[in-house]
N, C-alpha and C positions, 0 to 999 in steps of 0.2 A: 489321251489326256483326259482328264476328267472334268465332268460336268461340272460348271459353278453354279447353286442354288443362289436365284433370286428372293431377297425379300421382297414382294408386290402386296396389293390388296385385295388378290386374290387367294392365297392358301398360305402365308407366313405364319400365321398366328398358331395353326396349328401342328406344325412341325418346329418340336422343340420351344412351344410354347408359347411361338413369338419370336424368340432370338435369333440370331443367327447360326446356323450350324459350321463347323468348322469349315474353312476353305468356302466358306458362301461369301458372295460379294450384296453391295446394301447402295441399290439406287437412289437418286438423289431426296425423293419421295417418300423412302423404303421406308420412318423410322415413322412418316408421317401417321400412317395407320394402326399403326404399332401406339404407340402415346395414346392414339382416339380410342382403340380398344380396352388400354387398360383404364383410359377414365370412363365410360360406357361401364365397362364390368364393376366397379369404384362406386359407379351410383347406383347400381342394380344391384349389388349387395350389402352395399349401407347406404342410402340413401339421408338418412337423415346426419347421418356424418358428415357428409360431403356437402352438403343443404350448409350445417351448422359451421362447418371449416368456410365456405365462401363465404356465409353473410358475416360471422367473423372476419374475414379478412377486409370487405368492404371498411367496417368500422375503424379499422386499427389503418385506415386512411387519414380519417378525419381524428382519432388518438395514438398518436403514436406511441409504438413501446417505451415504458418507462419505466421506473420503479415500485408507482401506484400498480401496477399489472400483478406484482406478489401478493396485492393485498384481496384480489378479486376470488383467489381460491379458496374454496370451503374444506380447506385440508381434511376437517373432521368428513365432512361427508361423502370424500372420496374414500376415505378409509373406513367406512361403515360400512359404504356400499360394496367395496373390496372384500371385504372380509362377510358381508353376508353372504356376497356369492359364492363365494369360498368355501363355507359352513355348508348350504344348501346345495353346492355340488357334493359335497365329500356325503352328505344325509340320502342322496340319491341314487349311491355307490352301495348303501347297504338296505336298498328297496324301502325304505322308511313311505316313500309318497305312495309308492305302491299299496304295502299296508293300508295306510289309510284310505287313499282310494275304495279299496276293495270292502273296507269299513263301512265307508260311505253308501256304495253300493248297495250292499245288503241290509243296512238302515232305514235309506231315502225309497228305493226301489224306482221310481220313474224320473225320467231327464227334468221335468220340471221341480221336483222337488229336490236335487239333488242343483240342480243353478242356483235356486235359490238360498240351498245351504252354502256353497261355497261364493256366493256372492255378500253374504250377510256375515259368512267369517272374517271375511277381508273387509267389511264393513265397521264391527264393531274392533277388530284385531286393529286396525286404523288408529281407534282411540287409545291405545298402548302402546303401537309399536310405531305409529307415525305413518305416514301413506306407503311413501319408499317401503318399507322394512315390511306392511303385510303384504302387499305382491311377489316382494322376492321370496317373501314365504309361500303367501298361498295360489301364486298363478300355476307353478309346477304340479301343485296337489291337483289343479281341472286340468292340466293338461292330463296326469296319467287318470284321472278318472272318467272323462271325454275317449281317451285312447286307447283304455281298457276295454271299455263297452261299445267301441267300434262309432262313437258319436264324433268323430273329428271335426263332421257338418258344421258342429253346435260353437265350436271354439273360438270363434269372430266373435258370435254376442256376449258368450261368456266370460269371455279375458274382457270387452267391453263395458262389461255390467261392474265386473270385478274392478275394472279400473275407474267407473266411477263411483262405487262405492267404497273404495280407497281415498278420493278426494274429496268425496262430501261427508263420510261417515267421521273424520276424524276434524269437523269443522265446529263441533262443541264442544270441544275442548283445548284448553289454551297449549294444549303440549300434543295436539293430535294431528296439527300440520308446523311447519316451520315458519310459515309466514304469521300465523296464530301467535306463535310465540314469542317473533319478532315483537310483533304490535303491541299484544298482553304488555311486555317490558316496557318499550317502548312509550306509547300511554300509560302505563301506569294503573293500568283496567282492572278495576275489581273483579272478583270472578264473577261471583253470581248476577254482577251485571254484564260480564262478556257470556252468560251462558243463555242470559236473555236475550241479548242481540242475536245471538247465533240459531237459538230454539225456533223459532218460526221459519227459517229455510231449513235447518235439521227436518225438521218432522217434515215440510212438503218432499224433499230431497228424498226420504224411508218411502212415504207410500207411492211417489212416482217411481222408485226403484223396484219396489214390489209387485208396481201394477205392469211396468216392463217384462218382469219375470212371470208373470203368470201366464202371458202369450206364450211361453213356449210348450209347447206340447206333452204330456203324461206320455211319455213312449217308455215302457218297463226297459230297466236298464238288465243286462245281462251279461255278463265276463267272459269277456271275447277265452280270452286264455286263464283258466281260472288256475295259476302258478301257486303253491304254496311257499310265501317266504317266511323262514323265521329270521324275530327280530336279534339282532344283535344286538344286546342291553348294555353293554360293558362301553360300547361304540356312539350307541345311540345317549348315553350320559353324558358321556363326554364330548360330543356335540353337539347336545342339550346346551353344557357348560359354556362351552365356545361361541354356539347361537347369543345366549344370555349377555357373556362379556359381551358381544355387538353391539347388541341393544346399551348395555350399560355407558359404552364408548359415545351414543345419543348424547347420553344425559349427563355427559361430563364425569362418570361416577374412575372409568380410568383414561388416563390419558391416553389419545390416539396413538402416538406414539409405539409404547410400548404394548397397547395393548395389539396393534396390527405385525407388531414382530413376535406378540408369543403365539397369538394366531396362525401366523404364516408358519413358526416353527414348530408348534404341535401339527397342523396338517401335511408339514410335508416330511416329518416323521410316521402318521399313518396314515395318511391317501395325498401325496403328491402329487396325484393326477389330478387334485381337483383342483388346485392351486393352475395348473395351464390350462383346466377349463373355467375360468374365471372371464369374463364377456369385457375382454379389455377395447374393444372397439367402441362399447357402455362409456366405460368409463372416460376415452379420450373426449367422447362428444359431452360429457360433464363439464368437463377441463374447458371446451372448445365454446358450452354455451357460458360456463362462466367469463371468458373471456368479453363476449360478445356483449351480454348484458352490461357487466360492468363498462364499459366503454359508451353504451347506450346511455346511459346517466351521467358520461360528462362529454357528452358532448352539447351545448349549450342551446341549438335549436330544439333540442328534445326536450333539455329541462323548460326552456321557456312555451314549449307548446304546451305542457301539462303545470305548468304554472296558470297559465292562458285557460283552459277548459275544464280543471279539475274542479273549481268552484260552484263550474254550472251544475254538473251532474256528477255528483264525485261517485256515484255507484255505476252508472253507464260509463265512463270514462275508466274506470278502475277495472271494472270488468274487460273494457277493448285493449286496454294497457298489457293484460294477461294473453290476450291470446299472441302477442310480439316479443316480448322480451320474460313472458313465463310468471307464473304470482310472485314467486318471491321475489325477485326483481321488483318488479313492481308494488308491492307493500314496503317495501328501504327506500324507493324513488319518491313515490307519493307519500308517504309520510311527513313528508320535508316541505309538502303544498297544500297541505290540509291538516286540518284539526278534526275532521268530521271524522271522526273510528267508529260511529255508527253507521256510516255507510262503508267505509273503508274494509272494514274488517267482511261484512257478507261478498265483498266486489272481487277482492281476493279468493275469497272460497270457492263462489258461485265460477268467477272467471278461470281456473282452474280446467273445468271444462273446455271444452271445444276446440282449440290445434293441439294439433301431436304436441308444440310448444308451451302449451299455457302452461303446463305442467313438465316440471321433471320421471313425474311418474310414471305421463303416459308415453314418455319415450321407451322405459321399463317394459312396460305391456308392449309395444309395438314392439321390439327385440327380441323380445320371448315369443309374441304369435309367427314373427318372419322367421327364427330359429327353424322351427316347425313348419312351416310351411311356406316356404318363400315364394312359392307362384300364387300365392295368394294375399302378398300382401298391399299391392294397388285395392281391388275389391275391400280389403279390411278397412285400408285409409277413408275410401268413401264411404263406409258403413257405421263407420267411429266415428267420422264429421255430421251425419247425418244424427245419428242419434244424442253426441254430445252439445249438439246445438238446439236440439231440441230443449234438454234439459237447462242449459244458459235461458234460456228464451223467455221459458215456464218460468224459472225460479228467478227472472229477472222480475219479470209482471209480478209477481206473487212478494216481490219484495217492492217494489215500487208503492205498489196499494198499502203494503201495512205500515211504512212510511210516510 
C-alpha cells in the first residue's frame, strides 16, 4: 500500500511547493503553516504592498466602501505610470541605457563624477518631466552604469541621492511635482511669486545635494564588459514617440484613455515582452495608497486634528502630514485648513522627504533598488531614512529662519 504524505511544518512547503501531492493526506494543522508561509514570503518580496494593503484595510474600517471610493483614483497617473514603464522596458530591450551608460563612463571617468551627473539629470529632468517620470527614466540609466563598471556597492546612495533630487529638484516649479500644481490652481499663485517661495529651499536643497555627492569617492570607473551595441534608430524613434506621448498624457495634451491603448498596441506589436515586464505590483500599491489616503481625509478625527494644529505651525505640521498619508495627500487635505501657501507649498516639498511614504516617488526608487537586489533591501530602508531626514531636518531649520 502506499505511503500517504503528510503536510507538517516540517518539509511541506517544499515538495510541490506547499500543496498537496496527489493521494497526500493534510492534518488538522497541515494548511496552518502553509497560509504563514506564503504570507512571510508576501512581505519579504513586497513589503511595502503588503504594509500599504493593511494599513488600507485598517481605514476602510472606519470608511466604508462607497461610491466616493471611484473618485480616490488618479486614473491619469496610473496610466502614465503604466505606460512609462512600458516605454522604458521595451528602451532596455534595444540596450538604449547601456549606450548611455557606457557614454557616461567614458565622459565622467571616476564614480563621483559620474553620481553626480546622474543625480543632477534627474534633478533638473524633475522640472520637465515631474518627479515620478525622471526616475522611471533615469534610475535604470545608474543601475546599468553602477553595473557595468562593477560599482553595484554604490547603488543604495545613488538611486538615493537620485530619489531625492527627483523630489526637491522639481519643487520650483509649479508643473515639477503634482502637489505644486495642485496648489499653484488652487491658490491662484502667481508664478514669479511661487518661484520665490520656492527659491530659498531650491538652492539649499542643490548645494546639500552636491555636498552629499562629493563624499563619494574618485574611483576611475572602468567597463566591467566593454560590449559593443548598435543603436537601433528606427526603434529608438519610435520610442522616443511613445516616451513623449507619456509625458504628454501628464499634461492633459491626449487623453489617457486612448493614449494607453495606442501605447499598449504599438508595444505589443514590437516588444510584447515589455508590456508583461511592466512592475504591476507598483502599480497595485498606487491603487492601494490611493485608497488609503483618500479615506484618511474623511474620516473626521483626522480632519479635526489638522484643523486643530495646522494653524500653529502650518510648515511643521505639513511637513509630518507627509510622512503618513504622502504630500500629495496632504496638500488636497490641508488646503482646506489653511490659507498660509507660504508655508504650505515649502512643507509639501520639503516633507516629500523622509518615509518610503511621504512620497510616491520613493516607492519607485525602492522597487527598482529591491528589483536588483533584494537582500539588500532592509539595509537600503535604513540608509534612505537616515539620510532623507537629514535633509527634512536641514531644510526645515533653514526655512523656519527665513520665515
Amino acid at each position: 500500500m502506499k505511503d500517504k504524505t503528510y503536510i507538517t511544518t516540517e518539509g511541506p512547503l517544499e515538495y510541490g511547493k506547499g500543496f498537496p501531492s496527489e493521494g497526500a493526506s493534510v492534518r488538522k494543522d497541515g494548511w496552518a503553516p502553509y497560509i504563514g508561509s506564503v504570507l512571510k514570503n508576501s512581505i519579504k518580496k513586497q513589503p511595502v504592498l503588503v504594509i500599504a494593503f493593511l494599513a488600507m484595510t485598517i481605514t476602510c474600517i472606519f470608511v466604508p466602501v462607497d461610491k466616493e471610493y471611484v473618485g480616490y483614483f488618479n486614473m491619469r497617473t496610473l496610466a502614465t505610470l503604466y505606460c512609462t514603464l512600458a516605454v522604458v522596458s521595451a528602451f532596455s530591450h534595444i540596450h538604449v541605457f547601456e549606450i548611455l551608460s557606457k557614454s557616461i563612463v567614458l565622459k565622467l571617468h571616476n564614480l563621483r563624477n559620474a553620481t553626480l551627473g546622474l543625480v543632477f539629470i534627474t534633478f533638473f529632468g524633475s522640472m520637465l518631466l515631474a518627479n515620478d517620470m525622471a526616475l522611471l527614466t533615469f534610475l535604470p540609466l545608474g543601475y546599468f552604469v553602477l553595473s557595468s563598471t562593477d560599482n553595484k556597492q554604490a547603488m543604495a546612495f545613488t538611486f538615493i541621492m537620485q530619489n531625492i533630487a527627483a523630489n526637491l529638484g522639481g519643487m520650483v516649479t509649479p508643473f515639477g511635482n503634482p502637489q505644486n500644481l495642485y496648489l499653484y490652481s488652487y491658490y491662484s499663485i502667481d508664478t514669479m511669486e511661487f518661484v520665490k517661495i520656492m527659491l530659498p529651499s531650491f538652492l539649499a536643497a542643490t548645494v546639500l545635494i552636491i555636498i552629499c555627492c562629493l563624499f563619494v569617492k574618485p574611483i576611475p570607473l572602468t567597463l566591467k564588459n566593454d560590449e559593443h551595441y548598435v543603436l537601433d534608430r528606427k526603434r529608438t524613434m519610435i520610442y522616443s514617440v511613445l516616451f513623449i506621448a507619456s509625458i504628454l498624457i501628464v499634461f492633459r495634451v491626449f487623453p489617457y484613455t486612448w493614449g494607453t491603448l495606442v501605447i499598449t498596441l504599438a508595444l505589443i506589436f514590437l516588444d510584447k515582452d515589455s508590456i508583461k515586464e511592466v512592475n504591476y505590483p507598483l502599480l497595485a500599491t498606487f491603487c492601494i495608497f490611493f485608497v488609503f489616503s483618500g479615506n484618511m481625509a474623511r474620516i473626521p478625527a483626522v480632519s479635526s486634528f489638522f484643523e486643530f494644529l495646522l494653524p500653529k505651525n502650518t510648515l511643521l505640521f505639513g511637513i509630518l502630514s507627509c510622512q503618513f498619508i504622502s504630500n500629495v495627500p496632504s496638500a488636497v487635505l490641508l488646503s482646506h485648513f489653511t490659507g498660509d501657501y507660504g508655508s504650505l507649498l515649502p512643507a509639501v516639498n520639503i516633507g516629500g522627504c523622509g518615509t518610503l511614504i511621504a512620497s510616491l516617488a520613493s516607492l519607485i526608487t525602492f522597487t527598482e533598488f529591491k528589483k536588483h537586489n533584494p537582500e539588500k533591501a532592509k539595509s537600503y530602508i535604513i540608509k534612505f531614512s537616515a539620510i532623507n531626514f537629514s535633509f527634512v531636518i536641514l531644510l526645515y531649520i533653514l526655512q523656519s529662519i527665513i520665515m
